[in-house]
C-alpha positions in Angstrom: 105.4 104.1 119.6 102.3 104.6 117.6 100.6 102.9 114.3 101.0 104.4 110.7 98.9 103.8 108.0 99.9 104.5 104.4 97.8 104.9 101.3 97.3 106.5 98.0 99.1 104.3 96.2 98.4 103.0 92.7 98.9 102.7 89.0 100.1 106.1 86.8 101.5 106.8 84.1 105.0 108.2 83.8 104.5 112.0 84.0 101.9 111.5 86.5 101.1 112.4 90.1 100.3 110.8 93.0 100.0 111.9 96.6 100.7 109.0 99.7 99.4 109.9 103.1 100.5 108.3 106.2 98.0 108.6 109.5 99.3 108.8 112.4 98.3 107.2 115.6 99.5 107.6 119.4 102.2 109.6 118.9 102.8 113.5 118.0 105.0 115.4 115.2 106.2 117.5 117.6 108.0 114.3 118.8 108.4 112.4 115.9 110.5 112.7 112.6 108.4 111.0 109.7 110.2 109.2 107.2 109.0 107.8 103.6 111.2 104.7 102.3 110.7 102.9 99.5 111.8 99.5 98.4 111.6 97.9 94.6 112.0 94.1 93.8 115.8 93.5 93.6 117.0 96.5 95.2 118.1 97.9 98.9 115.5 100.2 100.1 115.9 104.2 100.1 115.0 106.6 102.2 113.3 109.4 100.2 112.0 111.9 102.0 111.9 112.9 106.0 109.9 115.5 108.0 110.7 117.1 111.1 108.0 119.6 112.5 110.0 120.0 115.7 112.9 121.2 113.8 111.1 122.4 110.9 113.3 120.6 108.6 112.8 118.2 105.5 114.7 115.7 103.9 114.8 114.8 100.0 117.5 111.9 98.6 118.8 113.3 94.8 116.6 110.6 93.0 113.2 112.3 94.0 114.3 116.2 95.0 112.5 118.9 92.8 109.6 115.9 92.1 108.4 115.0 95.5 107.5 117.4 98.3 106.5 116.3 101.9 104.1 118.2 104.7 102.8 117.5 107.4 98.8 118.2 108.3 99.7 118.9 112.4 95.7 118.7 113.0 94.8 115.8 111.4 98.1 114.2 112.3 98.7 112.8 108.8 101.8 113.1 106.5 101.4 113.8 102.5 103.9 112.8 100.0 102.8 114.7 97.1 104.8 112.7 94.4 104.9 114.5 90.7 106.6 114.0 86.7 106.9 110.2 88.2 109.4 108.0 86.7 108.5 104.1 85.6 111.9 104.0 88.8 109.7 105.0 91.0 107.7 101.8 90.9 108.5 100.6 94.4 106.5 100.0 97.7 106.5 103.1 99.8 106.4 103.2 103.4 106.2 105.6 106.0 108.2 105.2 109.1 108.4 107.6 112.8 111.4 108.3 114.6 111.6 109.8 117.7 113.6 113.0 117.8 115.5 112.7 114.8 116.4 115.6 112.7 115.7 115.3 108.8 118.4 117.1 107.2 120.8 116.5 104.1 119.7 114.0 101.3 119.9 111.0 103.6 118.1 109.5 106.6 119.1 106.8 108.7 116.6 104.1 108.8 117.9 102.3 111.7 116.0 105.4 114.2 113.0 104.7 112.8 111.4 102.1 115.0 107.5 102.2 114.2 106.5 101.4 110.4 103.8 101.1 108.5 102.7 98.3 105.9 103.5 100.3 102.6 101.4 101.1 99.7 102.3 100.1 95.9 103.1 102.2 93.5 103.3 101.7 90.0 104.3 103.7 87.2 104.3 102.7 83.4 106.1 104.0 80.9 
């Protein structure tokens, strides 16, 4: 089912950018959705934002759409979440997460198809 491998994580101040990538290993994007979840002390974790290059679709949930934009680098096989105007809310680990098949649409994703996961990368945002 693959290996992913997050980074770009780290400190910022609110107002700032960051941009998380997510390699991908043995599988293709023409198969596989990509998923970014997050998860912060205390709270359920949140899908965020989903790509699907098979059906040429994204995802955003209503806490990060017109801040965060995913794409997809087909070539390289690695998946950017270009995070900007970060909010001190944001502070959560992110992961990135493949599904095989699944349509990104709406402002959800289901994280129960997404059965290959990678370790997550901190971010932190001050106020």
């Amino acid at each position: 089912e693959g290996q992913l491998v997050e980074s770009g994580g780290g400190l910022v101040q609110a107002g700032g950018s960051l941009r998380l990538s997510c390699a991908a290993s043995g599988l293709s994007f023409d198969d596989y959705a990509i998923g970014w979840f997050r998860q912060a002390p205390g709270k359920a974790q949140e899908g965020v934002s989903c790509i699907s290059s098979s059906f040429d679709s994204t995802m955003y949930s209503d806490s990060v759409k017109g801040r965060f934009t995913i794409s997809s680098d087909n070539v390289k096989n690695i998946i950017y979440l270009q995070m900007n105007n970060l909010k001190p809310e944001d502070t959560a680990v992110y992961y990135c997460a493949a599904a095989w098949g699944y349509l990104c649409s709406g402002n959800r994703v289901s994280e129960s198809f997404f059965a290959s996961w990678g370790q997550g990368t901190q971010v932190t945002v001050s106020s």
